[in-house]
C-alpha positions as CSV (number, residue, x, y, z in Angstrom):
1,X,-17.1,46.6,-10.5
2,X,-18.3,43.1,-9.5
3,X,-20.5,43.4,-6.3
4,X,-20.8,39.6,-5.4
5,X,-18.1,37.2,-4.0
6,X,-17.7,33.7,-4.1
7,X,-18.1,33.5,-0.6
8,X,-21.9,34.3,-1.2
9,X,-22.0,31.7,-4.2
10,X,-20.7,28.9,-2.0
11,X,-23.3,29.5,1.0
12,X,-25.9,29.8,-2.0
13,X,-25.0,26.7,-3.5
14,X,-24.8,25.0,-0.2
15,X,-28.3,25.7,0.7
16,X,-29.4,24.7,-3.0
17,X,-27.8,21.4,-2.5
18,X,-29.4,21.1,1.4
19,X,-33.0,22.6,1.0
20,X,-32.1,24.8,4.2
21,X,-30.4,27.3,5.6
22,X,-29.5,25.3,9.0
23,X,-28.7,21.9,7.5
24,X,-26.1,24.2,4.4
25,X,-24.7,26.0,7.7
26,X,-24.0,22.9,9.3
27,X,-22.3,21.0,6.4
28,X,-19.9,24.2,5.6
29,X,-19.6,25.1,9.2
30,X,-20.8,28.4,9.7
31,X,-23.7,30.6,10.7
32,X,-27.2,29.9,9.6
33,X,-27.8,34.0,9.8
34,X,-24.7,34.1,7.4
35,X,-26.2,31.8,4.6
36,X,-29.5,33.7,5.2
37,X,-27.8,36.9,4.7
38,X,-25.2,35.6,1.3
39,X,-29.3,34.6,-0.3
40,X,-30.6,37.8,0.5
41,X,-28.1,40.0,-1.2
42,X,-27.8,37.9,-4.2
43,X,-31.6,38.3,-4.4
44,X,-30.9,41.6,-4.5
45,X,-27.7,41.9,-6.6
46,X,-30.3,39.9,-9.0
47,X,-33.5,41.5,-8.5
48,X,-34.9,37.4,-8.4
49,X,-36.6,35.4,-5.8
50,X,-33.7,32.3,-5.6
51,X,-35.9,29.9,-3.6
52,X,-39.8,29.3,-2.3
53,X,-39.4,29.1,2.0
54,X,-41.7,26.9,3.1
55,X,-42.5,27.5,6.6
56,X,-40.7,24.8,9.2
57,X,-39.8,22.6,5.8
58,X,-37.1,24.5,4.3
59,X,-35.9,25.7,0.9
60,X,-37.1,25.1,-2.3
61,X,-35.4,26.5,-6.2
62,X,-37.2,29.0,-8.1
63,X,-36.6,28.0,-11.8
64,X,-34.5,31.5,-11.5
65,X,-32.8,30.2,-8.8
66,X,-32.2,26.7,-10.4
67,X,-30.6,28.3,-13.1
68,X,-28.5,30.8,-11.1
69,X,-27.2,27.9,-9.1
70,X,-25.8,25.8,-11.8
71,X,-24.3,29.3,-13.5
72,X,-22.9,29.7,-9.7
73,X,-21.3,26.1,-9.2
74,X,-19.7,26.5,-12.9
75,X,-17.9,29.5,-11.3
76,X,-17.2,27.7,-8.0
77,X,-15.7,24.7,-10.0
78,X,-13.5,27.3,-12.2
79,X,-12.3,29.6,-9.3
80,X,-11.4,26.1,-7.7
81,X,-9.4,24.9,-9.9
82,X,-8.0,28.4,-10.8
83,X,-6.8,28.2,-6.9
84,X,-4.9,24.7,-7.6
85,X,-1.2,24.3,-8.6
86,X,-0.6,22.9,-12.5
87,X,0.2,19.6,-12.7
88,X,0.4,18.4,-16.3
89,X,2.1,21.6,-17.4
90,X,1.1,23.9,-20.2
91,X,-3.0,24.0,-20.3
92,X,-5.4,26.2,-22.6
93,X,-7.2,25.8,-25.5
94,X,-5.0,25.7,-29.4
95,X,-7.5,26.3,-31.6
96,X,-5.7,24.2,-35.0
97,X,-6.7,24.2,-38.7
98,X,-6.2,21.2,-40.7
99,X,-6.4,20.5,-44.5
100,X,-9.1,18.1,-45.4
101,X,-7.2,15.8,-46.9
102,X,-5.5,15.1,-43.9
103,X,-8.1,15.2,-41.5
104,X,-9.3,11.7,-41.2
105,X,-6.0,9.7,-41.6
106,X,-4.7,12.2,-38.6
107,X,-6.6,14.0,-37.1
108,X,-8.3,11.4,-34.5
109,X,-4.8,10.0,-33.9
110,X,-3.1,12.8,-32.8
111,X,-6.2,14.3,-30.9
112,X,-5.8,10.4,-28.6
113,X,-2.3,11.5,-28.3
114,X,-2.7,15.0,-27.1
115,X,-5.3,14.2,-25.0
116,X,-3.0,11.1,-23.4
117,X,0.1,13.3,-23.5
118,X,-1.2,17.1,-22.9
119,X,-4.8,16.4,-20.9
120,X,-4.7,20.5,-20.0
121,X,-4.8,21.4,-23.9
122,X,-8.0,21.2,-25.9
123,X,-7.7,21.4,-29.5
124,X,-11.0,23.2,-31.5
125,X,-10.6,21.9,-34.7
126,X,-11.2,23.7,-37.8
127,X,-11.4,22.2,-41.3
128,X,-10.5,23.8,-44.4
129,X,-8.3,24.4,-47.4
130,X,-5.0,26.0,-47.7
131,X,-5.7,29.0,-48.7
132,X,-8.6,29.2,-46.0
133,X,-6.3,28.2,-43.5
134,X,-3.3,29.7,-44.3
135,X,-5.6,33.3,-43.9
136,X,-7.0,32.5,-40.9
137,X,-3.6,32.3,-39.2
138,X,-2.4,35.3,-40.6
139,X,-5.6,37.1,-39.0
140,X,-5.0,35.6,-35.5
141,X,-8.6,33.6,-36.3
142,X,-6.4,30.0,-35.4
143,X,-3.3,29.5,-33.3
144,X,-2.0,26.8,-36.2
145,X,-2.5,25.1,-39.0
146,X,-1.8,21.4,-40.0
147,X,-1.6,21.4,-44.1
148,X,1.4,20.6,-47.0
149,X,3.9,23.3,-47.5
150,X,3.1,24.3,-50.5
151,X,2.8,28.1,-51.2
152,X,3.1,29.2,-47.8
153,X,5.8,31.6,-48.1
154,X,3.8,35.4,-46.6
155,X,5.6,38.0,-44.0
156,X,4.1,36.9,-41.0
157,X,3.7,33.6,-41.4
158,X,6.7,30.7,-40.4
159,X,6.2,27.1,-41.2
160,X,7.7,24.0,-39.0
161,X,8.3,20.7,-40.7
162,X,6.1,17.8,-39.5
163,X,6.6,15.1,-42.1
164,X,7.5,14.8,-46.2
165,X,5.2,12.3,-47.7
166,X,6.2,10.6,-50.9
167,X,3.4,10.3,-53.9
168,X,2.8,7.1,-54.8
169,X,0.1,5.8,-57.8
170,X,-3.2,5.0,-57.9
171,X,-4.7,2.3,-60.0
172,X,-8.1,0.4,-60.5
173,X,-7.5,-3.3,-59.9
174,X,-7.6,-4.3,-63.5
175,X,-5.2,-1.4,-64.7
176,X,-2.5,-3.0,-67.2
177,X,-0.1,-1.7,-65.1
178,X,-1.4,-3.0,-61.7
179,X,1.1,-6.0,-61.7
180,X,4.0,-3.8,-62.2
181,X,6.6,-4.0,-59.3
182,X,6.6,0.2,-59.7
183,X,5.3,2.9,-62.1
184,X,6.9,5.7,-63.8
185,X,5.4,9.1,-63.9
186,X,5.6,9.0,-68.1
187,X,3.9,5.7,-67.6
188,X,1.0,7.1,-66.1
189,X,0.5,10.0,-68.3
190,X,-0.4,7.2,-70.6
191,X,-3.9,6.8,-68.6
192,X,-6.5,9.1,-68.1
193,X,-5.8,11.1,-65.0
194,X,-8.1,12.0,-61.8
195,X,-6.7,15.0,-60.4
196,X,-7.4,16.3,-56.2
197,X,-8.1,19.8,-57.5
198,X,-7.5,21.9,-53.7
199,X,-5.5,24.5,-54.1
200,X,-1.5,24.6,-54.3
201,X,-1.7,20.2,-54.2
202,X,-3.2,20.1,-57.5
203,X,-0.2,22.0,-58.9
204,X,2.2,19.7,-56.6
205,X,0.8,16.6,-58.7
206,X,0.7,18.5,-62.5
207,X,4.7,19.2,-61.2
208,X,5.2,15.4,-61.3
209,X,4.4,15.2,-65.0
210,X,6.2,18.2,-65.8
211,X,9.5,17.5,-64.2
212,X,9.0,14.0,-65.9
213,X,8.8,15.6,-69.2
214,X,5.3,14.4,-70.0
215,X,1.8,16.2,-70.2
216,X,-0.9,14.1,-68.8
217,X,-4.8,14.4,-69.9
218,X,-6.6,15.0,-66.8
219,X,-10.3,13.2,-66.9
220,X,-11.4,14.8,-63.7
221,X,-10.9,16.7,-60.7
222,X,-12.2,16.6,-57.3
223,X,-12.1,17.9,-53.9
224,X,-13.0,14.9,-51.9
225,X,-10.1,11.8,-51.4
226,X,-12.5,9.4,-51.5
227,X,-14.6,10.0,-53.9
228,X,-11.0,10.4,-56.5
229,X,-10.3,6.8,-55.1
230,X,-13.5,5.8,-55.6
231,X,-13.8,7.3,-59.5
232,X,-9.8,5.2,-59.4
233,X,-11.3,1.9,-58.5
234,X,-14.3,1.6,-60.6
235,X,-12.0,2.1,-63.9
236,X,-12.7,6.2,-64.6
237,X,-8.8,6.9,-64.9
238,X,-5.3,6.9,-62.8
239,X,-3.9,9.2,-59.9
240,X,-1.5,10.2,-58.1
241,X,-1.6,10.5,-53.9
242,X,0.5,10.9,-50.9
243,X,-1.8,10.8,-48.2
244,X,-2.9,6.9,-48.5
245,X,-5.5,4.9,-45.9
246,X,-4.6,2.1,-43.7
247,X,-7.1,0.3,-46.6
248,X,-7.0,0.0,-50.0
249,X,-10.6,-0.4,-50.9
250,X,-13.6,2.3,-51.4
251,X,-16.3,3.3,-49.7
252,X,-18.1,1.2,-52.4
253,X,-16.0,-2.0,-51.7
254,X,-13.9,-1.6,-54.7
255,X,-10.6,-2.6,-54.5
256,X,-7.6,-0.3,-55.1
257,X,-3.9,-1.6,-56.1
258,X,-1.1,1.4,-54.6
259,X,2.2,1.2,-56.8
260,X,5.0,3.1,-55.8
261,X,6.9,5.5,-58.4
262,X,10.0,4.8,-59.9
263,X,13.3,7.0,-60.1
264,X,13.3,10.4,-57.8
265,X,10.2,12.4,-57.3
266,X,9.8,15.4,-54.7
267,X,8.2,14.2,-51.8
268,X,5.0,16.9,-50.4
269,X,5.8,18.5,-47.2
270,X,3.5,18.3,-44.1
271,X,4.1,21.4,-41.8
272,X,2.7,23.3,-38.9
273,X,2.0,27.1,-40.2
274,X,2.4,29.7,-37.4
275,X,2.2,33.2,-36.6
276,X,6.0,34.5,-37.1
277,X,5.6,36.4,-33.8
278,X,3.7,36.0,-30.4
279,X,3.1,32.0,-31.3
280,X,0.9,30.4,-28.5
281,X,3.1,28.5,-26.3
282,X,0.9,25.4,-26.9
283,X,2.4,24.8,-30.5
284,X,5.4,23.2,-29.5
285,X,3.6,20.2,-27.6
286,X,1.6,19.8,-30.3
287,X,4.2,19.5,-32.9
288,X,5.7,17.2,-31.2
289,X,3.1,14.7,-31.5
290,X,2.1,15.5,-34.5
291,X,5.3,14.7,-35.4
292,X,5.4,11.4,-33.8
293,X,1.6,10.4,-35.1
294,X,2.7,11.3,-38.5
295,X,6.1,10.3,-38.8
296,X,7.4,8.3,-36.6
297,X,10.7,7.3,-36.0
């Protein structure tokens, strides 16, 4: 049973912020023996001395009573705004994965739109990979994950489309092929190849080559985008992406050329994965502007 009220908390508070038990009384309107009183049991619902009384010169915090009045005004602020009407809607906290590889092209974008759009949600961000992701959701540890769809397919998991990115090449500056309008997939296998090894993307690109026929020889393979582009623009090998920054150059300065690829190739799938049932209500807002961050219209 809980054996304080906010009543109590707000005439504790009050004297905090006045020094005194008259001047608190007079500023919320009611009884000096009232506040008195509202001290006196907390001190004892407590067992700590709240404030020092100094004869004729009023009140004074105990560290104790310092640090129960900011736990107390947290509560009052809560309780106050639990008492309001919502305004902007749906409001809570979506706790949302993201694949790495995704994270800094999108991630701060659609986190300035959410928080224009949606100012009652607050995403906690999670990084990881998709198989790291993909568990969490199933285990109720995250609401949501942003990732490709690759592999996704499990029993209680459901996946909604955000975007389909098409690959595109990689070259160093200098690359033979760097003045070529586009490049095919066969072309490329030609080059020594640097290869994002995360799991289910790295057999996405190796399904490029296959469908094209050719087998590439892979140099390679890392984890980080940008040290692959890096490796790219200082003349290590050749890639494939989807996920391309606003600027082609390196953290190093190096400049990259981006070529797209010639005849059909299947386009990676950005999605939303999801609990099959009891989804949080805050997903659908989300996807929405991931949606629009992502791919707009």
């Amino acid at each position: 049973m809980i054996h304080l009220n906010l009543r109590q908390l707000e005439y504790f508070v009050a004297a905090a912020r006045h020094g005194s038990t008259s001047r608190a009384a007079q500023a919320i309107n009611v009884s000096q023996p009232s506040i008195s009183k509202a001290i006196a049991d907390l001190e004892l619902q407590w067992k700590e001395v709240l404030f020092v009384r100094k004869h004729a010169k009023g009140l004074d915090l105990t560290a104790a009573g310092a640090s129960r009045s900011q736990e107390a005004m947290a509560l009052l602020a809560a309780a106050e705004k639990l008492q309001q009407r919502r305004q902007h809607g749906l409001a809570g906290v979506l706790r949302l994965g993201f694949l790495s590889t995704l994270g800094a092209l999108w991630i701060p974008q659609i986190l300035t739109q959410m928080q224009k759009r949606h100012p009652d949600i607050r995403l906690e961000l999670v990084e990881g990979d998709i198989a790291s992701l993909t568990r969490q959701v199933e285990q109720g540890e995250l609401h949501a994950a942003l990732q490709y769809g690759l592999g996704l397919e499990r029993p209680g998991l459901s996946t909604l489309a955000v975007a389909a990115l098409p690959p595109y090449v990689l070259l160093p500056q200098r690359h033979p092929l760097a003045a070529a309008a586009s490049v095919s997939v066969a072309e490329l296998a030609r080059s020594p190849l640097l290869l994002i090894n995360l799991p289910q993307s790295r057999e996405y690109f190796l399904s490029l080559f296959r469908e094209a026929g050719v087998t590439p020889t892979v140099s390679y393979e890392f984890s980080s985008l940008e040290l692959l582009r890096s490796m790219v623009a200082n003349g290590h090998g050749v890639s494939i992406l989807t996920t391309r920054p606003a600027v082609d150059r390196t953290h190093d300065g190096k400049r990259l050329v981006c070529k797209r690829i010639k005849g059909r190739v299947a386009k990676q799938p950005v999605v939303l994965s999801v609990p099959s049932s009891n989804a949080s209500p805050l997903i659908a807002p989300f996807l929405s502007v991931a949606r629009s961050v992502i791919a707009p219209q």
